[in-house]
N, C-alpha and C positions, 0 to 999 in steps of 0.2 A: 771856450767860446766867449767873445767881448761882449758889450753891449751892443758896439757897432755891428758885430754879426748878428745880433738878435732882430735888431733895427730893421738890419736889409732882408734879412728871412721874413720880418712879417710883410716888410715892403713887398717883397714878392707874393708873399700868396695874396695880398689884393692885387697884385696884376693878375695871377693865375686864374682867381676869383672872380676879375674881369674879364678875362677872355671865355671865360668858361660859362657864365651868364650873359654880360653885353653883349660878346662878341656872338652868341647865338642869337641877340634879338636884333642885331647887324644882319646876320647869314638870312635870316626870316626878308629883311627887303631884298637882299638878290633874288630869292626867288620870287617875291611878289612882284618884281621886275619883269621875270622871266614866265609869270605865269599864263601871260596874253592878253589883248585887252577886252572890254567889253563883261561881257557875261560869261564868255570862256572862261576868263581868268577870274570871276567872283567868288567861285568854291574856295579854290584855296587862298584867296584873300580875303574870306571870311575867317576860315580856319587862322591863320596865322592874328590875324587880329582879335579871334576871342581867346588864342593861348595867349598870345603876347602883351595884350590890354591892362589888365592888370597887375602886371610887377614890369613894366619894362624901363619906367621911370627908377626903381629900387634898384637896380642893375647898374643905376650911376652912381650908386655909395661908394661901392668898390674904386672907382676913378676917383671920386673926391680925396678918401682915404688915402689912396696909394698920392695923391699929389701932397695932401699934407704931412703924412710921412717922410717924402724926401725932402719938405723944402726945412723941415723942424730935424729932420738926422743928419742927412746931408747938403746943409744951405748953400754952399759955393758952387758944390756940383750942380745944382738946381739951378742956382741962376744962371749960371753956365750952358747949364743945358737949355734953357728956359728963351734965352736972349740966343744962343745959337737956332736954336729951332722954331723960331718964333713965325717963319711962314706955315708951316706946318702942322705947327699947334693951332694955331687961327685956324686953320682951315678945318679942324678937326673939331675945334670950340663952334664953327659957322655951321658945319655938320651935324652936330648933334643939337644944337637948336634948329635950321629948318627940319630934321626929321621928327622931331615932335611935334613942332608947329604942324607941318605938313598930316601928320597921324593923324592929329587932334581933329585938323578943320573938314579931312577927307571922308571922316565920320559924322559931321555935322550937317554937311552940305545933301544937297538931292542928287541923285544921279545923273551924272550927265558931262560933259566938258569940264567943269568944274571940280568935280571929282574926282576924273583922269587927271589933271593936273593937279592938284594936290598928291594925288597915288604917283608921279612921275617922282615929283618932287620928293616924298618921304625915299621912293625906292633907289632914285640914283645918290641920294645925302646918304641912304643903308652902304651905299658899295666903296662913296668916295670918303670915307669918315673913315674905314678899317682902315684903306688904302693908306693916309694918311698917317695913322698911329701906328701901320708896318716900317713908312718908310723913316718915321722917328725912332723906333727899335732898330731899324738897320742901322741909322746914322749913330745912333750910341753904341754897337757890336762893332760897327768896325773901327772904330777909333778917330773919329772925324770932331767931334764934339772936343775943344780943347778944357780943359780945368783952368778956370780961373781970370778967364778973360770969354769975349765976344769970338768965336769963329768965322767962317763963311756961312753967313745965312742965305745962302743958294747952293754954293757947291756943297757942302755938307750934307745934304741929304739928297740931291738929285747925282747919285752914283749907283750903279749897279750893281751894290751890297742893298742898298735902300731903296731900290725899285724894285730890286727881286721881293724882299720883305713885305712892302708894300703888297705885292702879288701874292704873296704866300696868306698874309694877313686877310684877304677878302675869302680867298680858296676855303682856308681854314674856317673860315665865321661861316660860308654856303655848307662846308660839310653837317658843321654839328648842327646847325638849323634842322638841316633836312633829317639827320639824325634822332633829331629832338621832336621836329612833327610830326617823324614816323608814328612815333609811341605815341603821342599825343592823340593823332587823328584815328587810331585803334583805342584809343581809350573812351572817345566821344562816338565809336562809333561810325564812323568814315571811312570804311574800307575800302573804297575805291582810293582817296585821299591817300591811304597809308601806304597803298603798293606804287600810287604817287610817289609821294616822297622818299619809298623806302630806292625806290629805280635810281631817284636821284644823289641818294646819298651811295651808293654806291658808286655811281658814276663820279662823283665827284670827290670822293674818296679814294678811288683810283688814279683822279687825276690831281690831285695835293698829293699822293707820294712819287709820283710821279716828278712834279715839277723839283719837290722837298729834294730827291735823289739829283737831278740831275744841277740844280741850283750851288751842289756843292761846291760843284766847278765855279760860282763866282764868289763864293764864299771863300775857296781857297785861292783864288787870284785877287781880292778887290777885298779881303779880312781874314788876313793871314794867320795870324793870333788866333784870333778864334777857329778857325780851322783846326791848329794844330792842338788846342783844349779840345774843342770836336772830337775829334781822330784821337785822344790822349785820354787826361781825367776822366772827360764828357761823357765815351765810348760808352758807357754801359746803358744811361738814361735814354742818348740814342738809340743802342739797340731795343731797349725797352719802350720805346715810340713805336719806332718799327712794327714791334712783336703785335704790340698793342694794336696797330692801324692794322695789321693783317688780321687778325683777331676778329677787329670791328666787322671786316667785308666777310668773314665767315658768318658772323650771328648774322648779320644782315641778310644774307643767303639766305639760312635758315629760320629768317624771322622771329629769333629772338629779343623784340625790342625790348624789353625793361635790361638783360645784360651789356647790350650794346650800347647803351647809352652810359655806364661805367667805364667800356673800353675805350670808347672813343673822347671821352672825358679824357680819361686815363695818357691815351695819346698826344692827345693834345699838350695838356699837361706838364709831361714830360720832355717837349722840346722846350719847353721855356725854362725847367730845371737843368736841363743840358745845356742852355746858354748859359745859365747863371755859375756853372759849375764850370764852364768852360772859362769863362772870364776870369771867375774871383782867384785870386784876393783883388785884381784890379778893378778899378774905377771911371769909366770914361776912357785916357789913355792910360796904355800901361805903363807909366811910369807915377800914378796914381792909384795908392790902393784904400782899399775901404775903411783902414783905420785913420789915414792919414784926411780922409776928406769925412770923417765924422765930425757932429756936433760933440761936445765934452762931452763925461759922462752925464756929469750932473742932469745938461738938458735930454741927454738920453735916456738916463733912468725916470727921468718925470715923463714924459712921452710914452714910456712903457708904462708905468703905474698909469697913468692916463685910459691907456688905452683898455688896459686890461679890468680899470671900473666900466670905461664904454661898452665894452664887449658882454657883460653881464645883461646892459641891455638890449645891443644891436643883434648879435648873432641869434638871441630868443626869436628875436619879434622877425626876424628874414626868414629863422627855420618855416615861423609859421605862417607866415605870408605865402611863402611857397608851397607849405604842405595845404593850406587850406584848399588852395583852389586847383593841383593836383585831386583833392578829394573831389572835387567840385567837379573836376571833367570825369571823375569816375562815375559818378551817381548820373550825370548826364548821358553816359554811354549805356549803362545800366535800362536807363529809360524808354531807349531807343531800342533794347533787343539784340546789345551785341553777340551774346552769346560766351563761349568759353575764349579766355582771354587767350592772346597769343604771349604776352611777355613770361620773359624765363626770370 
């Protein structure tokens, strides 16, 4: 193994890292979308905003990371990619500023008009923000992003490899939300809440492999290549998705939340190891591969030494950011009377 594979492996697990954090406090505004408005919909917009309140700004390291990563391992591909997808990024950069803005002010305000629209706004910047960073993962899977010059910054990403992604991308971020406030609202104590979310993530768990399955079909007409890594290397991580996604809808059944929220990690996970595995050794196109569009070593070995002082302090202080207030909704459930826990 190179450096430049080192490189892209850590690159990847901050995407994974991302999808597996952000991309749940994404999925959390589909449903505060979908919740209703008024007072109907307050429960679980309370719920989702006191799990998600506090780390959901920490859940952008992971993005930072992975961008600094590629543009310091892999600079030509970046700007490549950077300058071809440049509507898309914007729109993904515009996204995750109104949905914080929007968070911030919808908790500040009194109820009323003002409120609903700030909640509008954080909820549709939740759905249109994945959408967008799907359909810049379809545009670099299928081979649209050229190496080393400007592409179509229109046709590049608006294809039906990159719509479908797009789609797949929102799908994914509603399951493991709903996934994730299962446990969550059984932890605080919200059992009406839990068989809430747990209905939901089912349902929408059935319907991401659903679209995941039959999406192949544009995968192999509209990203050929990757298709045939798919169906080839890829095969096992796929099936290991699969297993996994069906797994998840059994614990869910049986309302195992604390293992379900492993498997469906787990799933998730593994499609984006399948892509990576499907592609490499290539690069954007294939006739571009990963050692050939590295930074030297040199600046690759300082970038790893770099990172790996950083990680001494970053990875600590996330573990406990997250465990703190895990414990935090425990003792609050505690409080409440839930009684004997359902997680396996």
């Amino acid at each position: 193994m190179t450096l430049a594979d080192v490189a892209l492996a850590v690159l990847w697990l901050a995407v994974v890292a991302y999808l597996l954090f952000g991309g749940a406090d994404f999925g959390a505004g589909t449903w505060d979308l979908l919740a209703g408005r008024g007072e109907r919909g307050r429960p679980v917009r309370e719920l989702i905003e006191h799990i998600i309140g506090p780390v959901w700004e920490a859940n952008h390291v992971w993005l930072i990371f992975a961008i600094v990563m590629a543009w310091t391992a892999f600079p030509l591909a970046f700007a490549s990619a950077a300058a071809t997808l440049i509507i898309p990024l914007t729109l993904v950069a515009v996204g995750i500023i109104f949905r914080g803005s929007a968070f911030v002010f919808r908790k500040s305000v009194p109820a009323g008009r003002l409120e609903e629209l700030f909640g509008v706004l954080f909820a549709a910047s939740s759905v249109l923000t994945p959408f967008f960073l799907g359909a810049v993962a379809g545009a670099l899977a299928s081979g649209h992003v050229p190496y080393g010059t400007v592409g179509d910054v229109v046709g590049s990403w608006l294809t039906p490899a990159s719509l479908f992604s797009g789609v797949m991308a929102v799908l994914v971020c509603a399951y493991l939300a709903a996934v994730y406030l299962t446990g969550d609202a059984r932890r605080t104590g919200e059992h009406a809440l839990a068989e809430y979310f747990r209905t939901r993530a089912l349902v929408s768990g059935i319907v991401t492999g659903v679209v995941a399955v039959t999406g192949l079909v544009v995968i192999a007409r509209y990203a050929g290549g990757l298709f045939i890594g798919l169906v080839g290397v890829a095969l096992p991580f796929a099936v290991a998705s699969a297993a996994a996604g069906a797994a998840s809808l059994v614990l869910l059944a049986l309302r195992r939340y604390g293992a379900v929220r492993l498997t469906a990690a787990a799933a998730v996970a593994l499609v984006l190891v399948a892509w990576a595995a499907a592609q490499y050794p290539h690069l954007l196109q294939a006739n571009v591969t990963v050692q050939q569009a590295a930074a030297t070593d040199a600046v690759l070995g300082a970038v790893l030494v770099s990172l790996a002082v950083g990680a001494v302090l970053l990875v600590p202080s996330l573990v406990w950011l997250y465990s703190m207030f895990q414990r935090e909704s425990r003792r609050q459930g505690a409080d409440v009377g839930t009684g004997p826990s359902a997680d396996a």
